[in-house]
C-alpha positions as CSV (number, residue, x, y, z in Angstrom):
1,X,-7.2,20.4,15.7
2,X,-9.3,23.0,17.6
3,X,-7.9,25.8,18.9
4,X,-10.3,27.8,21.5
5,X,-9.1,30.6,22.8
6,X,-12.0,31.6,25.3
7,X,-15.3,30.8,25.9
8,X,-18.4,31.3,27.6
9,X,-20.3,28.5,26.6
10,X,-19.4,24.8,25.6
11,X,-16.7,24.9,23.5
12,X,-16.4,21.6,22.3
13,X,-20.3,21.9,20.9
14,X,-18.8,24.7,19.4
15,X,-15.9,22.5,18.0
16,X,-18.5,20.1,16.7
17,X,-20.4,22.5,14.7
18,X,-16.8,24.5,13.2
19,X,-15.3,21.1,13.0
20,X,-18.8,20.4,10.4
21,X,-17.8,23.5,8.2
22,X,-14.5,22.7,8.2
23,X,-14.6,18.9,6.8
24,X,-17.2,19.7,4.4
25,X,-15.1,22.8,3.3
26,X,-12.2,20.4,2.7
27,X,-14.0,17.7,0.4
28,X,-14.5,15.2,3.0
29,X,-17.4,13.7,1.4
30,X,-20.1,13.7,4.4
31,X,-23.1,12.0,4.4
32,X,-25.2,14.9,6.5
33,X,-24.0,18.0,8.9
34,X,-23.4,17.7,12.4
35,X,-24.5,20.0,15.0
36,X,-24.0,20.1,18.5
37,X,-25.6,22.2,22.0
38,X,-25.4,22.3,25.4
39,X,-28.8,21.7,27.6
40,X,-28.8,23.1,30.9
41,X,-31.3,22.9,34.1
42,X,-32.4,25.0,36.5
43,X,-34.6,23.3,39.0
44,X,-35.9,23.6,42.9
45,X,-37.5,19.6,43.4
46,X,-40.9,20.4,41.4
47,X,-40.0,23.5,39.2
48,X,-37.6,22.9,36.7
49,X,-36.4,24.8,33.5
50,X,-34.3,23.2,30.7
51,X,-31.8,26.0,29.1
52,X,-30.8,25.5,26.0
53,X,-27.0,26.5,24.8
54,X,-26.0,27.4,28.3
55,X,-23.3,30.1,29.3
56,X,-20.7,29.6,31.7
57,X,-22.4,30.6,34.8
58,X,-26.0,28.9,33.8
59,X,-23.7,25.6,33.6
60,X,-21.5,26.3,37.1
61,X,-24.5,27.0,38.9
62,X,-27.2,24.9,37.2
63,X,-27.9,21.1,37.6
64,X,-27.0,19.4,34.5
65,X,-24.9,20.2,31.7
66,X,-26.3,17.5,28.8
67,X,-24.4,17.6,25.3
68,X,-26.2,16.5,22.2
69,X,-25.2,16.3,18.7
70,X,-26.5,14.8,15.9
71,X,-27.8,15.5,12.3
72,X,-31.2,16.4,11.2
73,X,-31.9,12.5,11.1
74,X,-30.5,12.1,14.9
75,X,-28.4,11.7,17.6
76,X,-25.0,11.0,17.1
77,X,-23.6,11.7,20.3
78,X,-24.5,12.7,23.6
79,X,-23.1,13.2,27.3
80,X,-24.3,14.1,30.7
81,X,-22.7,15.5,33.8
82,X,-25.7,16.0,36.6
83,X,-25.2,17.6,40.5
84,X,-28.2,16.2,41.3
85,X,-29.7,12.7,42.3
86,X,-31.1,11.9,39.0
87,X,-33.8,13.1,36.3
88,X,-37.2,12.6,36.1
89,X,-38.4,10.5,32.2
90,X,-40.6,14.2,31.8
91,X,-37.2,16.2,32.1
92,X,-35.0,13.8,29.7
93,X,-37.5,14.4,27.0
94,X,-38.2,18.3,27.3
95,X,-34.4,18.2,27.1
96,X,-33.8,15.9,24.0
97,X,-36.8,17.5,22.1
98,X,-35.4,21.3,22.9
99,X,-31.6,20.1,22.0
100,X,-33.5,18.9,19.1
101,X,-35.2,22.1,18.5
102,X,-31.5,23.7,19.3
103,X,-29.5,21.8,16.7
104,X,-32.0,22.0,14.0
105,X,-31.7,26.1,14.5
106,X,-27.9,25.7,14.2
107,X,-27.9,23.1,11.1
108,X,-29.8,25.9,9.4
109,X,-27.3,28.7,10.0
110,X,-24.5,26.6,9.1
111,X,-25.9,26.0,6.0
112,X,-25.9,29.4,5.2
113,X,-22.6,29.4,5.0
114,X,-21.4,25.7,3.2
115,X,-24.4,24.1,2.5
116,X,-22.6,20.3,1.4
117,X,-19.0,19.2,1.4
118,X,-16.9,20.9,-1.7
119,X,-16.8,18.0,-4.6
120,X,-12.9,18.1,-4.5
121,X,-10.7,17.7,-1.6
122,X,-8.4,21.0,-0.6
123,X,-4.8,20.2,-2.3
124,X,-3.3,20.6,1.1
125,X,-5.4,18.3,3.0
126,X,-4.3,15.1,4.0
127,X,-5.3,11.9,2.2
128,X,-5.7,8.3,2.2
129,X,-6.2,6.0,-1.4
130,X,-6.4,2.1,-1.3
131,X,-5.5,-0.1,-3.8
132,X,-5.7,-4.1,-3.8
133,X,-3.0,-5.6,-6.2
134,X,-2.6,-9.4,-6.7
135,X,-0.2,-11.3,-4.2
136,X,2.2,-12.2,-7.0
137,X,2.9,-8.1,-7.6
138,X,4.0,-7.6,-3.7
139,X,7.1,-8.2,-4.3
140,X,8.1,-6.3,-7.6
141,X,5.8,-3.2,-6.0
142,X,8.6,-3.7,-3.0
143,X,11.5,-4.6,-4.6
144,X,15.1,-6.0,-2.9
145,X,15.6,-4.9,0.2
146,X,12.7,-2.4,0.2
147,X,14.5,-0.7,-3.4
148,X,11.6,0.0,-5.1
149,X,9.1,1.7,-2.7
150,X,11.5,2.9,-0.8
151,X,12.5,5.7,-4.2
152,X,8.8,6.1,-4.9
153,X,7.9,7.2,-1.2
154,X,11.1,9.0,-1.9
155,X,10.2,10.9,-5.1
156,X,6.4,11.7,-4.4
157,X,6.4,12.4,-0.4
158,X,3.6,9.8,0.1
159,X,3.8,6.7,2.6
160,X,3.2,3.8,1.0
161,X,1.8,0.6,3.4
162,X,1.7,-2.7,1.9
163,X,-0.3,-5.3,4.0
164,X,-1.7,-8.7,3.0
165,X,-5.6,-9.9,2.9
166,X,-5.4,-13.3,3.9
167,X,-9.1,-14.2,2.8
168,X,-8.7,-12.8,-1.2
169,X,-4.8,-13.2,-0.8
170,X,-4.7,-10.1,-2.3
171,X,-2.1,-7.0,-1.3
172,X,-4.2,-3.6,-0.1
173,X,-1.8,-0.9,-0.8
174,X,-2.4,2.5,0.9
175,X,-1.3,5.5,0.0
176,X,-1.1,8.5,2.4
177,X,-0.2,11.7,1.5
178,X,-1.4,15.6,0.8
179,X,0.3,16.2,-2.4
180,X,-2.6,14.8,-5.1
181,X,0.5,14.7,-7.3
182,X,2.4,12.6,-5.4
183,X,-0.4,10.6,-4.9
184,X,-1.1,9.9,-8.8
185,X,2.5,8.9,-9.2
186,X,2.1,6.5,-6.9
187,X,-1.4,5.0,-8.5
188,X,0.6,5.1,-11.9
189,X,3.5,3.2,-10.4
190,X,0.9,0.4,-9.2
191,X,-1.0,0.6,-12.8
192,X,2.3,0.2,-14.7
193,X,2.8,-2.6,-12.9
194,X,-0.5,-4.4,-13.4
195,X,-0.8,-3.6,-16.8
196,X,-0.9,-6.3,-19.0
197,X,-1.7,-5.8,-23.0
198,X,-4.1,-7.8,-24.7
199,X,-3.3,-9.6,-27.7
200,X,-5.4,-8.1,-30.8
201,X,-5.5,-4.8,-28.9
202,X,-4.0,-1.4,-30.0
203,X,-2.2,1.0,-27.9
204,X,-0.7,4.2,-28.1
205,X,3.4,4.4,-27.1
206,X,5.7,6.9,-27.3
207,X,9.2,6.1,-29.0
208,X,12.1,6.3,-26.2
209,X,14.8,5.1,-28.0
210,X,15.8,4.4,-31.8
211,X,18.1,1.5,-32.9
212,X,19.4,-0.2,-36.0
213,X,16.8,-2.9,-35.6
214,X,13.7,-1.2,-34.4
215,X,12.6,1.3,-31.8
216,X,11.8,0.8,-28.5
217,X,8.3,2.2,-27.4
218,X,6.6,2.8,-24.2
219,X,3.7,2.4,-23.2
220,X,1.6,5.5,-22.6
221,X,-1.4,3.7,-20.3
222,X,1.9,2.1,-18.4
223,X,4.9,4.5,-18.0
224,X,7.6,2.0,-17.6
225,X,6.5,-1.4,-19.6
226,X,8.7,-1.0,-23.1
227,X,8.5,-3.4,-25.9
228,X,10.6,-3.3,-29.1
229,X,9.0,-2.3,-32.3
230,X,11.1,-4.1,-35.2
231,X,12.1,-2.6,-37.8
232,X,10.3,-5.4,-40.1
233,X,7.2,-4.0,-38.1
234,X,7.0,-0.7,-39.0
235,X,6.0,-0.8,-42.8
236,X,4.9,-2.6,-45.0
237,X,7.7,-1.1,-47.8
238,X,11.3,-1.8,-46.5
239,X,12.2,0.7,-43.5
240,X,16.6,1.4,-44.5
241,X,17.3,3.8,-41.3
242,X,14.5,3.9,-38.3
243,X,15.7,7.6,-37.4
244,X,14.1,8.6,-40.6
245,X,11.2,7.5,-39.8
246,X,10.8,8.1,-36.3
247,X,12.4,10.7,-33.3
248,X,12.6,10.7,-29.9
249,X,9.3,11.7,-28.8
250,X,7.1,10.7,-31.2
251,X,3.5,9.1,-30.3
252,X,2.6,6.1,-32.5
253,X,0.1,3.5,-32.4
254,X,0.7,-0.9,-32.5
255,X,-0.9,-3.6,-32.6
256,X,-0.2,-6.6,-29.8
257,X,0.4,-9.5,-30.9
258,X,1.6,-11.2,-27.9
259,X,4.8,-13.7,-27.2
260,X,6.3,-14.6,-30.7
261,X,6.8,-18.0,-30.7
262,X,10.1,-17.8,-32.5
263,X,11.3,-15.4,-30.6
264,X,9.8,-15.5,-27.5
265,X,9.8,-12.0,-27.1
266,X,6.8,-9.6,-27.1
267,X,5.7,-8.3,-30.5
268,X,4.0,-5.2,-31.5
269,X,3.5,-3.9,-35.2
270,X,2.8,-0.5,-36.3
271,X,2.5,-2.1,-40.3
272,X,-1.0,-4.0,-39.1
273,X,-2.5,-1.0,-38.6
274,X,-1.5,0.5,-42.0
275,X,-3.3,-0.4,-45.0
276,X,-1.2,-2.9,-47.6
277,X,-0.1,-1.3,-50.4
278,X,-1.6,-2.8,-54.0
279,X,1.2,-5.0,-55.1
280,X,2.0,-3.2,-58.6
């Protein structure tokens, strides 16, 4: 939003060249600065003068007030608003190469003061993250009734728009929201639910809860996904109470071993990882 509270002079060149500074001072990643002016003319039928950044009066009483921005590589934009019949080829380009001339001047002074866009974005600045997930995860990521994302949009103050692609029939999620915190939250969620251990792999979890049988551990790549460690998994000697060996808290590391077959429930040992003992 620009907010101009007077002028003598074109104030939306003005806004072009502020509204420059302040993108690049917020961590919008431009590719080049953008400048703007305002070329005026001053002519009597075979006399002419092209003003460059014209004041008020040179643009009520003149003959043309032409607006050009652009970047050190070009035009971007321009405009024209004439009172008289129309402009000679001679005029046009004595006006495009003094705009020229013009922005280049003011590219240089803004530079002076931000030369290229900040590498982070401004933690109060608004923003926008996309995410594809596979079709099959759109409805867990929505949950009944709208359950799931309803809480997260809820707990992180980020909306969260879920639309299908029909040609990779994949769902792009995107996230909007100015809170960066919120915004990782969000990103977690969607990783926890894609994630997906590999058999053979290890992986570090943290122990949530402690049972007779085992301990149930959580994933630290993917708040949220818990497996049981058996108590037959811990070690290779005989493990009599779990809470000896473990707390709440605690940060371990397992091997996957994928869906037992006997069981048909996911296994994870810590005891793989830990070197047998000789047998005496």
């Amino acid at each position: 939003v620009s907010e101009v509270l007077e002028s003598n002079g074109s104030s939306s060149m003005a806004t072009v060249c502020a509204g420059t500074m302040a993108l690049m001072d917020a961590g919008v990643q431009m590719s080049r600065p953008v400048s703007g002016i305002a070329m005026g003319l001053i002519s009597d039928g075979e006399r002419y003068a092209v003003l460059s950044d014209i004041l008020g009066d040179e643009d009520h009483l003149g003959d043309m007030d032409f607006k050009v921005t652009g970047t050190s590589k070009g035009i971007t934009a321009c405009q024209m608003d004439i009172k008289i019949k129309g402009l000679s080829y001679e005029i046009l380009v004595t006006a495009l190469k003094q705009a020229r001339d013009g922005r280049l001047h003011i590219l240089d002074k803004l530079s002076e003061t931000i030369e290229k866009p900040n590498p982070e974005v401004k933690s109060h600045s608004p923003k926008m993250i996309t995410r594809r997930i596979p079709n099959e995860f759109i409805g867990p990521f929505i949950g009944p009734g709208g359950k799931v994302i309803q809480e997260l949009q809820k707990e992180t103050g980020c909306t969260i728009v879920i639309n299908e692609d029909p040609e990779t029939e994949e769902g792009i999620v995107e996230i909007l929201g100015t809170a960066q915190e919120g915004i990782e939250s969000v990103l977690l969620k969607i990783d926890s639910l894609l994630f997906k251990p590999e058999k053979g792999n290890t992986y570090k979890v943290k122990v949530i809860k402690i049972l007779d049988f085992g301990a149930v551990v959580e994933y630290i790549d993917a708040p949220g996904n818990e497996v049981l460690l058996h108590i037959s998994e811990i070690a290779w000697e005989r493990t009599e109470d779990v809470s000896k060996v473990f707390k709440i808290g605690d940060l371990i590391e397992v091997k996957y071993f994928g869906v037992d077959p006997r069981t048909r429930k996911e296994k994870v040992s810590r005891k793989a990882l830990i070197e047998r003992p000789e047998r005496k």
